[in-house]
C-alpha positions as CSV (number, residue, x, y, z in Angstrom):
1,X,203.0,-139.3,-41.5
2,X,206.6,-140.9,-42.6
3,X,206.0,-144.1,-44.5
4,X,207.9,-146.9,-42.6
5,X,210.3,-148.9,-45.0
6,X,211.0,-152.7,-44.0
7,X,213.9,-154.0,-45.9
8,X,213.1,-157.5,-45.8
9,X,215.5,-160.8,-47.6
10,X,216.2,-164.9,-47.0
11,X,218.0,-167.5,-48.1
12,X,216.9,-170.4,-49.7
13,X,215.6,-171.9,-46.3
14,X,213.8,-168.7,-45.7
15,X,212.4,-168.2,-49.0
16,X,208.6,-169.5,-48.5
17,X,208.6,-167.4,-45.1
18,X,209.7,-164.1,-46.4
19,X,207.3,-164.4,-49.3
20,X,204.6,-165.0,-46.6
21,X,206.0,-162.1,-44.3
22,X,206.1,-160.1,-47.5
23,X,202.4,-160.1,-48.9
24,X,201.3,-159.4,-44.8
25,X,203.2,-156.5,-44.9
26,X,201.9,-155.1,-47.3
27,X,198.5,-155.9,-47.0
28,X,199.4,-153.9,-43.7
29,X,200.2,-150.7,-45.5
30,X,203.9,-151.0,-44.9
31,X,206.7,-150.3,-47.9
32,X,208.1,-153.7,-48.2
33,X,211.4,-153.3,-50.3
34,X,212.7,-157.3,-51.1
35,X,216.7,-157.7,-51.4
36,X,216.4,-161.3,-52.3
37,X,216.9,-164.3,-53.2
38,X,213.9,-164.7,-55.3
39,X,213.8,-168.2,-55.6
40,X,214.4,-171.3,-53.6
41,X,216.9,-172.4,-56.5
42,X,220.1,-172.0,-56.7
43,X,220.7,-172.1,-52.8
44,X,222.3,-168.7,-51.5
45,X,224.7,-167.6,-49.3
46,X,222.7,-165.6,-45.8
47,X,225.7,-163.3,-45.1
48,X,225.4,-161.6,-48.7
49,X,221.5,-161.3,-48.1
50,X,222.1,-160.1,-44.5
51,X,224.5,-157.3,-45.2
52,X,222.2,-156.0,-47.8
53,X,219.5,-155.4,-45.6
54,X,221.8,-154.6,-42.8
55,X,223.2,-151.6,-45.0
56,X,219.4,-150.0,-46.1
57,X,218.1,-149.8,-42.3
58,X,221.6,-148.3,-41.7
59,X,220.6,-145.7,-44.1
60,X,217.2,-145.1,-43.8
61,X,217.1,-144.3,-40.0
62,X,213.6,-145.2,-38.8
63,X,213.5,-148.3,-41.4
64,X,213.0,-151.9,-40.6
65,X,214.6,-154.9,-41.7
66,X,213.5,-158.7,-41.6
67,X,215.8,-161.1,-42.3
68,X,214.9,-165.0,-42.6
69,X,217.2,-168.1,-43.1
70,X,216.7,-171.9,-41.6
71,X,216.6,-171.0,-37.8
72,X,217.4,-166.7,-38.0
73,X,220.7,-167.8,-36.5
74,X,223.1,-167.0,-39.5
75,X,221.2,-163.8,-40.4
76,X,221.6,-162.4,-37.0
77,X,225.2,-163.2,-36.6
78,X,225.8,-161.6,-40.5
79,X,223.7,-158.4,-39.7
80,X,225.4,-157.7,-36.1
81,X,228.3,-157.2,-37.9
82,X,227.1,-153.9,-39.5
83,X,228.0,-150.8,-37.5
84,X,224.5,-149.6,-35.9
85,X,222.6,-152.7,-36.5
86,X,221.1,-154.4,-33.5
87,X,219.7,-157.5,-34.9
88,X,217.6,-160.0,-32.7
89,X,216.4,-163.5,-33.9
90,X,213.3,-164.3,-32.0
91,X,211.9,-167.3,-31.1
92,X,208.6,-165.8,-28.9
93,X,206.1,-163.2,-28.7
94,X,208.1,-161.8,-25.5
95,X,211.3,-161.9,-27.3
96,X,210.5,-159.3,-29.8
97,X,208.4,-157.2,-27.7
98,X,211.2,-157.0,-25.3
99,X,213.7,-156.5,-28.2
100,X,212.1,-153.9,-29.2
101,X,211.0,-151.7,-26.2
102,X,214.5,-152.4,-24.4
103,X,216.8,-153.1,-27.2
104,X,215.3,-150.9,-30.2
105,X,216.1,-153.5,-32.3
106,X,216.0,-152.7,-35.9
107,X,216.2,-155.8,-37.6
108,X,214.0,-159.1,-37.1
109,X,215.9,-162.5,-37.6
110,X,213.3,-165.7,-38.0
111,X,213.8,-169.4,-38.6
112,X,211.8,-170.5,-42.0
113,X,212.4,-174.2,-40.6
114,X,211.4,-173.6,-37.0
115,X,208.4,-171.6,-37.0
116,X,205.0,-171.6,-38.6
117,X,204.0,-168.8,-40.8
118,X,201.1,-167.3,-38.5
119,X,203.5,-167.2,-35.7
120,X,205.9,-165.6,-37.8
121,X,203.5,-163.4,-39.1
122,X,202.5,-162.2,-34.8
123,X,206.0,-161.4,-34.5
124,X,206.5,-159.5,-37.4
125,X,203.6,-157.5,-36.3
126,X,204.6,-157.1,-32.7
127,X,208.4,-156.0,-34.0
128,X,206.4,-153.4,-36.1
129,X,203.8,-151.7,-33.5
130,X,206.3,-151.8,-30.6
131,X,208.1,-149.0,-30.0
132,X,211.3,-148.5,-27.7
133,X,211.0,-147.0,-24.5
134,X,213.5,-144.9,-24.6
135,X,214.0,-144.7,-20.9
136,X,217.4,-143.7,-20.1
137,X,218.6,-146.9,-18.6
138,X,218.0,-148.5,-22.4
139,X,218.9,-145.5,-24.1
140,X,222.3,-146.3,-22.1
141,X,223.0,-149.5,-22.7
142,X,222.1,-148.9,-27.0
143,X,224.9,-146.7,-27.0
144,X,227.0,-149.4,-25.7
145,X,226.2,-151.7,-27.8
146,X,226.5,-149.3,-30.9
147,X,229.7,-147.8,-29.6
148,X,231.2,-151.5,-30.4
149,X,229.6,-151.8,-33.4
């Protein structure tokens, strides 16, 4: 069985969540690679973190990326910029089922500020066990949205 990589990264806001999201994903088996920041201190920049991680799913097709900052907002906007990302900041349980089975989205943008870490941590695992459906009607509108990417 392939392992599954999940390039995850924050910001300062972010920083006590990914660390969190981090040690779960491993405990769950799952290769966690960590971009950054590494500390709370000096405060960074999202769009430097987000293109990092946007770049390694890019290039390991099947990978996963996590991406947290204040509200997910600002990661999500940075990521979508990279050609065959499709980034989704999630703020319930549906949301990332749905972005996931109809979206295949590949990256996971949460809000350090606006959610607690053991909802965080149900998301991150719904994001990882759902798969896309791959039903032509989605498989459709991907490439759309890839096609302007």
């Amino acid at each position: 069985m392939k392992e599954t990589f999940v390039y995850i990264g924050s910001d300062h806001a972010g920083f006590d969540l990914k660390q969190a999201l981090q040690k779960h994903l491993q405990s769950q088996n799952y290769k966690v690679v960590d971009l950054g920041v590494f500390a709370v201190e000096p405060p960074a920049d999202y769009p430097d973190i987000a293109h990092e991680v946007a770049e390694k799913v890019r290039e390991n097709h099947g990978g996963r990326g996590i991406l947290v900052c204040g509200t997910g907002v600002g990661m999500c906007m940075a990521a979508n910029k990279s050609p065959g990302i499709r980034a989704a900041v999630c703020e319930s349980a549906q949301t990332v089922e749905m972005s996931r089975r109809h979206n295949d989205a590949n990256i996971l943008c949460l809000g350090g500020r606006v959610l607690k870490p053991e909802i965080a941590v149900q998301f991150v695992d719904i994001f990882m066990k759902t798969p896309f459906e791959g039903e032509e009607r989605h498989v459709r509108r991907v490439n759309k949205i890839d096609k302007k990417s």
